[in-house]
PALUM-401522 format. One line per field, with one value per residue: x, z, y of N, C-alpha, C in turn; residue in one letter. Coordinates in pm, 1 decimal. Example, Ala and Ser with C-alpha at 12.3 -4.5 7.8 and 13.67 -1.06 7.14 Angstrom:
residues 2
n.X: [1319.0,1285.0]
n.Z: [780.0,708.0]
n.Y: [-569.0,-225.0]
ca.X: [1230.0,1367.0]
ca.Z: [780.0,714.0]
ca.Y: [-450.0,-106.0]
c.X: [1320.0,1290.0]
c.Z: [780.0,787.0]
c.Y: [-330.0,3.0]
residu: [a,s]
end
This chain:
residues 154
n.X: [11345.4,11137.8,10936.3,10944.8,10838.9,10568.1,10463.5,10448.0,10307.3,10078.2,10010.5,9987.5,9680.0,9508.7,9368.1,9430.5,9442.6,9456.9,9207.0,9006.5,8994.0,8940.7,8722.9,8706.2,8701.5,8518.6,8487.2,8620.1,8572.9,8340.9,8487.1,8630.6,8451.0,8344.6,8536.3,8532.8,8293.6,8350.8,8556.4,8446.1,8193.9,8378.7,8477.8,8319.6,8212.4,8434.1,8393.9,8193.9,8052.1,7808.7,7920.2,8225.5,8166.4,8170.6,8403.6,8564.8,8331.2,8341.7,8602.6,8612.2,8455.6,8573.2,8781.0,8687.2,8570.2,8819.1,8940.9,8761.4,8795.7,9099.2,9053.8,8880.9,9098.4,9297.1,9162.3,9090.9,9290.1,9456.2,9497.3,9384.7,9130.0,9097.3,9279.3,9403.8,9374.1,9574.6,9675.5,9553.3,9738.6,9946.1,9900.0,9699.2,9892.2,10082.0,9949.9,9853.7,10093.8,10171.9,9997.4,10038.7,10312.3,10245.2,10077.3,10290.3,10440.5,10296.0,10284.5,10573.0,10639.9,10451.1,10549.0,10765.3,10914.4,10900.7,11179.6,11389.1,11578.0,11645.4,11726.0,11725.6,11435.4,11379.6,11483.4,11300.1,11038.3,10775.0,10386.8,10156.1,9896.8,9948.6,10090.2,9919.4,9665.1,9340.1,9073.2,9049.2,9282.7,9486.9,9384.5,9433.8,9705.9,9798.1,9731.5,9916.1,9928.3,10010.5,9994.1,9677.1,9698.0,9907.7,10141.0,10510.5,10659.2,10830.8]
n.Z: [12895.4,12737.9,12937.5,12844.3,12603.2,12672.1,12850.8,12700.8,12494.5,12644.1,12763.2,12495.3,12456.7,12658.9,12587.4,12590.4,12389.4,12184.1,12032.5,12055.2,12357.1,12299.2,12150.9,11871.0,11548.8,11427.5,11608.9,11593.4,11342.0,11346.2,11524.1,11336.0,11123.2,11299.0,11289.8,11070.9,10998.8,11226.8,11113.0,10845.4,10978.9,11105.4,10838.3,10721.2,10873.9,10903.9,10629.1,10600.9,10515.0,10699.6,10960.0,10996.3,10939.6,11184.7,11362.3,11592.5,11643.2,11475.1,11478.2,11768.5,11722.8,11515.0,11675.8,11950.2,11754.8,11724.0,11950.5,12019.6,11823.2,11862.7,12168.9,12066.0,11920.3,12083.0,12267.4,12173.4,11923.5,12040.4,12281.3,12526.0,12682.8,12778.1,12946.3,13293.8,13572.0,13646.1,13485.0,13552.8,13723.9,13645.9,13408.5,13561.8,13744.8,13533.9,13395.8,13575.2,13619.4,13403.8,13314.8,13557.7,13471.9,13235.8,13389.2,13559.3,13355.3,13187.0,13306.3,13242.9,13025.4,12932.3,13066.2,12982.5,12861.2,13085.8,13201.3,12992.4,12866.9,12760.8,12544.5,12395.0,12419.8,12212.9,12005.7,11987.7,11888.3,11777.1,11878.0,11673.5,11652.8,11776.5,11562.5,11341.5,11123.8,11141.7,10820.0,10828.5,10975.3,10795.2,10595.4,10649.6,10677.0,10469.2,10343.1,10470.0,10705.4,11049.7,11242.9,11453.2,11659.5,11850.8,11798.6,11689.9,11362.1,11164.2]
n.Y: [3805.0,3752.1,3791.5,4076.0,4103.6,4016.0,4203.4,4419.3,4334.1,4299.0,4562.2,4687.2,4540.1,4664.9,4869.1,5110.7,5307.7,5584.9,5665.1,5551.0,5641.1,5910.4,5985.6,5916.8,5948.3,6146.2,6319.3,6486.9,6569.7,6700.9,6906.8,7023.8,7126.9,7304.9,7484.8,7560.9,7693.7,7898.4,8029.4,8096.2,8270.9,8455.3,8583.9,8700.8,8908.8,9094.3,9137.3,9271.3,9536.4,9703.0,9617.6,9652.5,9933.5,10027.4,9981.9,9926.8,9739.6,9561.7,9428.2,9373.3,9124.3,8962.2,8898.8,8775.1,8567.2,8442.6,8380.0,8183.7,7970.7,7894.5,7830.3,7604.3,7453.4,7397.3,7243.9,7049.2,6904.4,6935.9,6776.7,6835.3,6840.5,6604.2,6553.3,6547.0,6669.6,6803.1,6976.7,7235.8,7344.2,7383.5,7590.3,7797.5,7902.5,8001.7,8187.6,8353.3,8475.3,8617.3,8791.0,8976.3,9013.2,9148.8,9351.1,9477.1,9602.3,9775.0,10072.4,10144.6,10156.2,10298.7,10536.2,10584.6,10857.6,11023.1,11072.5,11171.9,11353.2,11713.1,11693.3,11491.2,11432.1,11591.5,11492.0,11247.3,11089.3,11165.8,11153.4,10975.1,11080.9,11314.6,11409.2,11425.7,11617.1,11780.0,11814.8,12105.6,12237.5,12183.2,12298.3,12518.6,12527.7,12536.4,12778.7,12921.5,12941.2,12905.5,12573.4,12565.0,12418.1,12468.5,12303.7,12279.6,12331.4,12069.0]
ca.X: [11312.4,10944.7,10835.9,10899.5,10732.0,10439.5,10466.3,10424.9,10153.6,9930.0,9976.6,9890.7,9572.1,9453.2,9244.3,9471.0,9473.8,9387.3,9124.0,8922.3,8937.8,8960.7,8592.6,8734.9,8689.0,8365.1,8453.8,8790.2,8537.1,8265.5,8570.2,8691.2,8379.8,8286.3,8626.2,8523.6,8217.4,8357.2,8604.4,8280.0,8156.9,8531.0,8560.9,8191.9,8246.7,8579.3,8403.2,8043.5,8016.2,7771.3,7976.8,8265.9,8138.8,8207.3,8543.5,8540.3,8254.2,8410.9,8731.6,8570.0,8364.3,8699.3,8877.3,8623.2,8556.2,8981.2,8948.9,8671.1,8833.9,9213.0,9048.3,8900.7,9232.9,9392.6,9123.8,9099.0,9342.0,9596.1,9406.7,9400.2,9015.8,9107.0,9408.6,9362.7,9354.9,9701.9,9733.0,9565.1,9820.0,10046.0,9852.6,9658.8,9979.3,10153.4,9869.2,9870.0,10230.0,10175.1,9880.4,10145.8,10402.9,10187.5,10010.0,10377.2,10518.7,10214.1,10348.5,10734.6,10639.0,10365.8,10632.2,10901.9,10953.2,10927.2,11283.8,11427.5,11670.5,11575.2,11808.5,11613.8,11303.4,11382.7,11481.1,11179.9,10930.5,10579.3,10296.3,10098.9,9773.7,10035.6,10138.1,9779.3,9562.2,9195.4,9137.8,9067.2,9387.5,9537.7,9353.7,9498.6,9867.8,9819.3,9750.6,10059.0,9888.5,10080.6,9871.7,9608.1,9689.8,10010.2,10271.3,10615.8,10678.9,10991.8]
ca.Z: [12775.2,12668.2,12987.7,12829.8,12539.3,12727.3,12910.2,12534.7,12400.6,12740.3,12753.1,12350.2,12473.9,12762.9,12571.9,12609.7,12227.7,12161.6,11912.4,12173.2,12469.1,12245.1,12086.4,11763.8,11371.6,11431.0,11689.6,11476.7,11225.7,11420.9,11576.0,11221.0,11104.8,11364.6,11248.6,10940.2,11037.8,11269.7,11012.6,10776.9,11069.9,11069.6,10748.5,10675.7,10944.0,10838.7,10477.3,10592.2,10498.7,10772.7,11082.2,10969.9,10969.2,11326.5,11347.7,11714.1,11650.4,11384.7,11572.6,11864.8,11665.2,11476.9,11771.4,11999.1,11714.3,11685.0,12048.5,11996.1,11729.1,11950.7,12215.9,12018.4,11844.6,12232.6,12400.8,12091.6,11906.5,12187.4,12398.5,12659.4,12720.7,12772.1,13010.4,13360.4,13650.6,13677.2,13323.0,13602.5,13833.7,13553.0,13307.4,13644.2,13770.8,13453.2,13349.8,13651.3,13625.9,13272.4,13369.6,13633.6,13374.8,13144.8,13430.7,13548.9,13238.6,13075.1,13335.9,13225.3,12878.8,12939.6,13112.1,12929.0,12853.4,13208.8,13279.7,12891.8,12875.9,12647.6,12365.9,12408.6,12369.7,12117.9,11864.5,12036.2,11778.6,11793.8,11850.5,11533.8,11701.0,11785.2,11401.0,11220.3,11166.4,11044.9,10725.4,10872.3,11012.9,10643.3,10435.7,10724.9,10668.3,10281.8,10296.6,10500.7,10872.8,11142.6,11288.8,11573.0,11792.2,11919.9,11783.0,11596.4,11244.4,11188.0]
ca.Y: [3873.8,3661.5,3886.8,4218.3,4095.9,3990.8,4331.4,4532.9,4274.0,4312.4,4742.9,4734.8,4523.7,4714.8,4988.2,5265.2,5347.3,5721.6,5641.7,5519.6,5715.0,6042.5,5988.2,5910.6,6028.1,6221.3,6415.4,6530.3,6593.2,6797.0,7036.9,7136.0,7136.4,7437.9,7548.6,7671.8,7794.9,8014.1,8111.6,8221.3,8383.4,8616.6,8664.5,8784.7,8982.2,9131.2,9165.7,9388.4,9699.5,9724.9,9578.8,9703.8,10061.6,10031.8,9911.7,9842.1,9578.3,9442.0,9356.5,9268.2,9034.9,8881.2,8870.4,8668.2,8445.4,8408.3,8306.5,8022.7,7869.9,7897.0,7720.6,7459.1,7429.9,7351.4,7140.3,6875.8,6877.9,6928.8,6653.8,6902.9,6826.0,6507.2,6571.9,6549.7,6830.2,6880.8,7105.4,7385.5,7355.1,7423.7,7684.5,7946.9,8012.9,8079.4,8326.2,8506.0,8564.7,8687.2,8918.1,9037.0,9115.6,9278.1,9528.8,9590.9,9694.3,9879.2,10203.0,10152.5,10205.9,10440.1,10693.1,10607.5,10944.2,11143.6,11121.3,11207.4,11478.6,11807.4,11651.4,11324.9,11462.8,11670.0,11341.3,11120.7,11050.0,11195.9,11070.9,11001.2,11152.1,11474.5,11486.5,11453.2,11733.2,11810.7,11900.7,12214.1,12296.6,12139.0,12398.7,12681.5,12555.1,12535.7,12903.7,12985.1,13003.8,12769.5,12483.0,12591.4,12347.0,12492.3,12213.5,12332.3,12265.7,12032.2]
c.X: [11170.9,10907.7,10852.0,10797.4,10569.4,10404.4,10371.6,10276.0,10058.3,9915.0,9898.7,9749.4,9452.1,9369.4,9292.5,9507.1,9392.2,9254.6,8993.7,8872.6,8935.5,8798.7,8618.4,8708.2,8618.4,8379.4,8539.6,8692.0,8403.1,8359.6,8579.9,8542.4,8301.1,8414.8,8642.5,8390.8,8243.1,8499.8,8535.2,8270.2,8326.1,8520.9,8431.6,8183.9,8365.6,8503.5,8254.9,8082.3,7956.4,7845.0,8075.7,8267.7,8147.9,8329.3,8577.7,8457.4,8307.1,8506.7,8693.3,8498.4,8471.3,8774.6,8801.8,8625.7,8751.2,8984.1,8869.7,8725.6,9004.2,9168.2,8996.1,9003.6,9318.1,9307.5,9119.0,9192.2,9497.5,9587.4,9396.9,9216.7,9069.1,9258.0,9383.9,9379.0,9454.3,9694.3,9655.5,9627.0,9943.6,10021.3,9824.8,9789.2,10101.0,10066.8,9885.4,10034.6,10249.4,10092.0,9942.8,10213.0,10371.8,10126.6,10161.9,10472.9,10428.0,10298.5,10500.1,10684.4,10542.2,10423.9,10701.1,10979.8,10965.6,11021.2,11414.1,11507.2,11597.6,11598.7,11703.5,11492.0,11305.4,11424.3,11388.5,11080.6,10789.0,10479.5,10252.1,9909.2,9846.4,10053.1,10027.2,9677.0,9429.0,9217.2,9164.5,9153.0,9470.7,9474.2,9423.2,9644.1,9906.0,9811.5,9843.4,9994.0,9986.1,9954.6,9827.4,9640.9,9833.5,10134.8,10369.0,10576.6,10832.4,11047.4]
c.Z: [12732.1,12808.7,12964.9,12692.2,12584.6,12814.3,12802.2,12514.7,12503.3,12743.2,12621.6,12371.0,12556.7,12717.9,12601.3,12479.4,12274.9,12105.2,12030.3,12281.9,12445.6,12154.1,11933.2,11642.7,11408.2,11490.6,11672.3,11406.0,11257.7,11432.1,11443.3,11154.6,11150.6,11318.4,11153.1,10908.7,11123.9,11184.8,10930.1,10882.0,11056.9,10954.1,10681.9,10784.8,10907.7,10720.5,10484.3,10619.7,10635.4,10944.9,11077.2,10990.8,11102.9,11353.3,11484.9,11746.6,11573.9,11423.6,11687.1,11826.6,11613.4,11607.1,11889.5,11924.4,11708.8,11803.3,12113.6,11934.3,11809.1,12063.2,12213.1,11981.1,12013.9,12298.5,12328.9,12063.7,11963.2,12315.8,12533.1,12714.2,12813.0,12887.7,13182.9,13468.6,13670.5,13581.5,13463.7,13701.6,13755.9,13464.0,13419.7,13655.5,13662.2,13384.6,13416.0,13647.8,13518.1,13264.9,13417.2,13584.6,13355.5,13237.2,13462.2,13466.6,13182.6,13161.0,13303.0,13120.8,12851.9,12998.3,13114.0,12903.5,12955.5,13217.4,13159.7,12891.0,12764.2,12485.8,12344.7,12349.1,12229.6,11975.9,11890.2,11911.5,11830.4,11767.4,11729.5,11522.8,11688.2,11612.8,11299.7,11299.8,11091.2,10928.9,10735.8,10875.5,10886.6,10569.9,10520.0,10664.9,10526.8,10249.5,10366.8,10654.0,10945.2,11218.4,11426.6,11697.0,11892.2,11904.0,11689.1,11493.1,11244.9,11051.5]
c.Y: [3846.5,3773.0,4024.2,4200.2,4066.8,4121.5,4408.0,4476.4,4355.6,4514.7,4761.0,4649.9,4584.3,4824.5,5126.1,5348.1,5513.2,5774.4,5664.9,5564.7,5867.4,6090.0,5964.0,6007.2,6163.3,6270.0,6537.7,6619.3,6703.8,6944.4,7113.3,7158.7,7311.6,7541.7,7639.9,7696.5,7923.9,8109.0,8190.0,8357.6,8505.5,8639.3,8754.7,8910.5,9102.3,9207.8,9248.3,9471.0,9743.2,9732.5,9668.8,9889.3,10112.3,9974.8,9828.6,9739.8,9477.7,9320.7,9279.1,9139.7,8932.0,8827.6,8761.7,8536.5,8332.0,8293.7,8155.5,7933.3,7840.0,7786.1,7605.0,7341.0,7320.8,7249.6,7023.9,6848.3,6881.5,6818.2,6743.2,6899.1,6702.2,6464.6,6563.8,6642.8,6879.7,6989.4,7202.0,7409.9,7436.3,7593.8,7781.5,8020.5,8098.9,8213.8,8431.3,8543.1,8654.6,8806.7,8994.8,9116.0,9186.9,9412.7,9552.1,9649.2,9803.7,10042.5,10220.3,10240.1,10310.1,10544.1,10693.0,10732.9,11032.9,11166.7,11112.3,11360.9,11546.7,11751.8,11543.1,11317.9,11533.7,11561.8,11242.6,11148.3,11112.7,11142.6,11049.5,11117.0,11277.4,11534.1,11495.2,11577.1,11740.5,11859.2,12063.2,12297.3,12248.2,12263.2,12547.6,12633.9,12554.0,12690.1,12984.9,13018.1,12882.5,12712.5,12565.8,12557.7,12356.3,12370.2,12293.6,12228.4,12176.7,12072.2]
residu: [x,x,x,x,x,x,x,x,x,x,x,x,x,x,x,x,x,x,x,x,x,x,x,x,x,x,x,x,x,x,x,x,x,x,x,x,x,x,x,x,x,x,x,x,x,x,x,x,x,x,x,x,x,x,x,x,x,x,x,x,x,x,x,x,x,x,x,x,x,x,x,x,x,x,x,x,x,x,x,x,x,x,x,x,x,x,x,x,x,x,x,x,x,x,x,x,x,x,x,x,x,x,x,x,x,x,x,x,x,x,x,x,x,x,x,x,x,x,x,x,x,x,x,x,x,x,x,x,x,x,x,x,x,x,x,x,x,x,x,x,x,x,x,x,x,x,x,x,x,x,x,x,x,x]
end
């Protein structure tokens, strides 16, 4: 028994504390630090008029910064910097299987409808692109014309 205690004491002496081989306080305090700078950065982003006015920069702009601050979030405070080469033995091949998924589903669900019976189709939901119209074609069906673009009314 005195040698499992002498086991415990000598492991808690050996320098394997977290503190220590993790860079301590300050490096805690750096990460969040960039944390909510690159939060600023999104939400000023998010909140210009200017950027904004482009919607596709905007997003792309939120959405990069989402992904800076995500993998800060995973390499510190997940110790995964700090982890050693196995995590990509583990993480490549689960990506590429996920990459996988996702290209072979995007065609399921993209031609979900080819092989829909008439009834089928006929209660399927429409697009939202299919059901909006210009005002154009809005000031024609306000005066009693049917839309241009060749869709039924329901």
């Amino acid at each position: 028994m005195s040698h499992d205690n002498v086991g415990h004491a000598d492991h808690a002496d050996s320098g394997h504390g977290h503190d220590q081989s993790h860079g301590g306080l300050g490096k805690y305090l750096i990460v969040g630090g960039l944390l909510a700078v690159l939060t600023a950065i999104s939400f000023a982003a998010g909140s210009s008029k200017t950027i904004m006015s482009t919607p596709q920069l905007g997003w792309t702009i939120m959405i990069a910064v989402s992904c800076a601050k995500a993998m800060l979030v995973m390499l510190f405070f997940m110790h995964l910097i700090w982890e050693a080469n196995w995590k990509y033995v583990l993480t490549v091949p689960a990506s590429i299987m996920s990459l996988f998924l996702m290209l072979m589903l995007v065609p399921d669900v993209g031609l979900r409808t080819r092989n829909y019976s008439e009834e089928r189709l006929l209660r399927a939901a429409t697009p939202a692109a299919a059901d909006s119209n210009s005002p154009s074609e809005e000031a024609e069906m306000k005066e009693g014309d049917t839309p241009t673009d060749g869709h039924k009314q329901h």
